[in-house]
N, C-alpha and C positions, 0 to 999 in steps of 0.2 A: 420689068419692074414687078417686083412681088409687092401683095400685099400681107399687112403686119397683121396677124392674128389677137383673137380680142381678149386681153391680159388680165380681164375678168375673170372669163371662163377655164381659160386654159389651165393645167397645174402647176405646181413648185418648180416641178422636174422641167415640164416642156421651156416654161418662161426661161430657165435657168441656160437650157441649150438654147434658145434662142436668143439671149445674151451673147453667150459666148458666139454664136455665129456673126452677129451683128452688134460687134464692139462699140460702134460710133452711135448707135439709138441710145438716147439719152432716156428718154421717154420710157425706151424697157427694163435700164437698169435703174431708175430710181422706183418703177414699179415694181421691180421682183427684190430692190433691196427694204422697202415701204413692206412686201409681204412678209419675208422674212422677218422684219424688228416686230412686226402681229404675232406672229408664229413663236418668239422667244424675244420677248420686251426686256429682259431680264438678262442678258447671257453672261456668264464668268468669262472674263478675260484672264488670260495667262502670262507670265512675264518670263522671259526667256530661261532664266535661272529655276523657275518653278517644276515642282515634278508633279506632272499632269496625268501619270501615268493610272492611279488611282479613278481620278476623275474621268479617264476614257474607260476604264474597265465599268464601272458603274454606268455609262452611258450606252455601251454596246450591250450591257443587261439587260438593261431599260427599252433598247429597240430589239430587243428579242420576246421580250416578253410581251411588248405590242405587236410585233408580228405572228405570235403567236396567240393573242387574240382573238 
């Protein structure tokens, strides 16, 4: 039996793989989806027919230019 690490401290990234490890925790996917909606309370949804393609170029600028930070 493992034990579940504390989803406070942990990051985006760990919680995220440890979701995906442990499908049936309920407990850690409404807490890494509860972080997430913190993280981006606001997000554009896209509709199939829509071309998003603008909208990702302007995003992957944005995460460069923070990682360049």
């Amino acid at each position: 039996m493992s034990v579940k690490p504390d989803f406070a401290i942990i990051t985006t990234q760990q919680l995220r793989a440890y979701v995906l490890e442990h499908r049936d925790d309920e407990e850690a996917l409404q807490t890494y989806l509860d972080r997430r909606h913190s993280e981006n309370p606001n997000p554009r949804v896209y509709k199939a027919e829509d071309d998003a393609s603008e909208a990702i170029a302007e995003y992957l600028k944005s995460k460069r230019q923070q990682e360049a930070s």
